[in-house]
N, C-alpha and C positions, 0 to 999 in steps of 0.2 A: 560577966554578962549572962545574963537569965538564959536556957532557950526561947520563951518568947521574945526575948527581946534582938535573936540575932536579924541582919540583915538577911532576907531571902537572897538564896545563891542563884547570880548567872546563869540563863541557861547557854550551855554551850551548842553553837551553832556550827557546821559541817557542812560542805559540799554534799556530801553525803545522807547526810539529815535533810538536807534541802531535797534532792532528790527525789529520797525516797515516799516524802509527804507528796511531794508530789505527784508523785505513779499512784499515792494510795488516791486523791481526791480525782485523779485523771480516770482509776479504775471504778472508782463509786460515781461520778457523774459524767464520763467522757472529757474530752478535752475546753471544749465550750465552756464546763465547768470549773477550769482552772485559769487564774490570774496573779499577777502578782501578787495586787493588795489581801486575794483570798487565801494564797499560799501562806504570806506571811501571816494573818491573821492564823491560820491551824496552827502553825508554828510556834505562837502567844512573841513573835517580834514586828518591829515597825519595817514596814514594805524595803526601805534603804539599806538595814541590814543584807536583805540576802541579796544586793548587791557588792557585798564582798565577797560571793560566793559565784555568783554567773552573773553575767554581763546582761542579761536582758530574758526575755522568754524565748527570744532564740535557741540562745547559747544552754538555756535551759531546756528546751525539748531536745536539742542534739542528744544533752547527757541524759536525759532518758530513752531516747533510742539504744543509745550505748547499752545502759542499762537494762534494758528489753534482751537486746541479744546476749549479753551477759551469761544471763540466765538458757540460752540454749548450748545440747550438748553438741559440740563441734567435736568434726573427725579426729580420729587418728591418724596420722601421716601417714603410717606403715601397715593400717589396718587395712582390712576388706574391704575396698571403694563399695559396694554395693552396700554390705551390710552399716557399714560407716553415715553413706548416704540415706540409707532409709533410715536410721537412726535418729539424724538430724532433722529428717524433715517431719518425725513423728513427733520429738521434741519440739520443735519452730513453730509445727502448728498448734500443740497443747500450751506454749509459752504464748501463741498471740490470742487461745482463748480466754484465757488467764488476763491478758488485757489488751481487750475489743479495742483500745481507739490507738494500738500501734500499728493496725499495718499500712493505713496511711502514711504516717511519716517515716515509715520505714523505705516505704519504696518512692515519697515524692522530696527526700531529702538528704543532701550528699552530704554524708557526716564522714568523719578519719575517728571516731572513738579508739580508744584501744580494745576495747569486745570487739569490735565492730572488722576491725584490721587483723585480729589473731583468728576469726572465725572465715572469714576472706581467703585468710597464706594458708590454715590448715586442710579448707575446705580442696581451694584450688592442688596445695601438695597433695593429698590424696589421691584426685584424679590423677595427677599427672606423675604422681610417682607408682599409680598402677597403670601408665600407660599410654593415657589420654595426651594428646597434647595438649599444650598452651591452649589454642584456639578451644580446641575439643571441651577441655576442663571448663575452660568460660560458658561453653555453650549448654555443658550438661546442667552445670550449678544454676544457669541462672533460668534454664528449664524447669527443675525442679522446687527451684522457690518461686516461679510462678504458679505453680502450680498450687503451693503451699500456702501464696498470699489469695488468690482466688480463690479457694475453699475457704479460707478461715474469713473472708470477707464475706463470702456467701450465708455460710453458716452465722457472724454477725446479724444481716440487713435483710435476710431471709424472710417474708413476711409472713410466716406460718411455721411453725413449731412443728419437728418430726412428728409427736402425735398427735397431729390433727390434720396431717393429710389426708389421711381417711375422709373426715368431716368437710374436708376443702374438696376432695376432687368430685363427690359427690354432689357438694351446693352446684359446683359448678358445669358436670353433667349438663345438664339442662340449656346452658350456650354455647355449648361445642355440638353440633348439630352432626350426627353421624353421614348425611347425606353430602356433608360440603367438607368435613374434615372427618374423615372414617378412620382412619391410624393413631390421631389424637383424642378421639372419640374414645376407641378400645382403650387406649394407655389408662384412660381418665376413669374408664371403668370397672379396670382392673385396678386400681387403688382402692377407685369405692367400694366394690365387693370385697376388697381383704386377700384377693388373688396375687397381689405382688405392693410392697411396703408404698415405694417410689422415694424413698432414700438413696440417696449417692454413698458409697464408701469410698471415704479420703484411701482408702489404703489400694482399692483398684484401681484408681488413677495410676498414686505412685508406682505400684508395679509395673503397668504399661509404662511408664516414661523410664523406671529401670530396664526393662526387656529389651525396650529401644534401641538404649543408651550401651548396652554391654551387647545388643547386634553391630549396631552401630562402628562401635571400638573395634570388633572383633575383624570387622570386617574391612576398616581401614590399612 
């Protein structure tokens, strides 16, 4: 037989492969953007196919949760709860810019992934094996990735881009009226003139909720 004439080969289809198109079309147009029929369609298979692979769009966004966390670096057990903890959360946040429409289902849906469970036991062992209790551990972790999922959603839905604060707080000068709100007045003016950015730093947060959290323990 010719090569023209061979049968084109199979493509082979993966839980895996399912996935990972998926996170790409979820990362280029949000979640809205993805569906069955469109999945399979990137994939060049018929919609039925990648239900040998996930049960539904459910069971399909679980494994991309999964897969979100994956990708962040989880602690060391034995390491530096501090350093360990700011590590992760520096990572968790740079993994949900990477893709804007997980932190929604990360925090409105109860998945057992295995990322999801190994980043959980190592998290919580860290604290608790520098210390913290049970209770404590729980309370530090799920401090810390609020804090994590609140910026990185902010920074998502933000309606104005770092550089253009400038240009924003200036327009807006003009309806903050110094006579009825004078403190928000000054803030707003000090952006305009270039006297102070009006950027938040994710990393001043974390600190304070670290400084806290190691008074906190210490002092227990």
């Amino acid at each position: 037989m010719s090569p023209a004439s061979k049968p084109p080969q199979r493509r082979t289809l993966t839980t895996d492969k399912v996935v990972a198109e998926a996170m790409r079309l979820a990362d280029a147009e949000g979640l809205e953007g993805l569906s069955m029929r469109r999945l399979a369609g990137a994939l060049g298979v018929t919609p039925m196919s990648l239900y040998n692979h996930v049960a539904g769009k459910e069971e399909l966004l679980d494994a991309m949760v999964d897969a979100v966390v994956a990708q962040i670096d989880s602690p060391e057990i034995d390491g530096d709860w501090r350093a360990m903890m700011r590590r992760r959360a520096l990572s968790m946040r740079e993994v949900l810019m990477r893709h804007r429409w997980a932190s929604i289902p990360l925090i409105s849906r109860m998945t057992s992934g295995a990322a999801i469970l190994r980043d959980t036991n190592a998290t919580l062992g860290c604290l608790v094996t520098a210390g913290f209790t049970y209770p404590q551990a729980d309370w530090a972790r799920n401090a810390i990735d609020n804090h994590v999922y609140g910026y990185a959603f902010q920074e998502v839905n933000y309606p104005v881009d770092p550089e253009g604060y400038k240009a924003a707080a200036s327009r807006f000068l003009p309806r903050i009226p110094a006579s009825e709100y004078p403190f928000l007045h000054e803030a707003a003016r000090q952006i305009a003139e270039a006297r102070y950015d009006g950027i938040t730093r994710f990393e001043f947060g974390l600190d304070l909720i670290l400084d806290g959290l190691e008074a906190w323990k210490d002092a227990e």
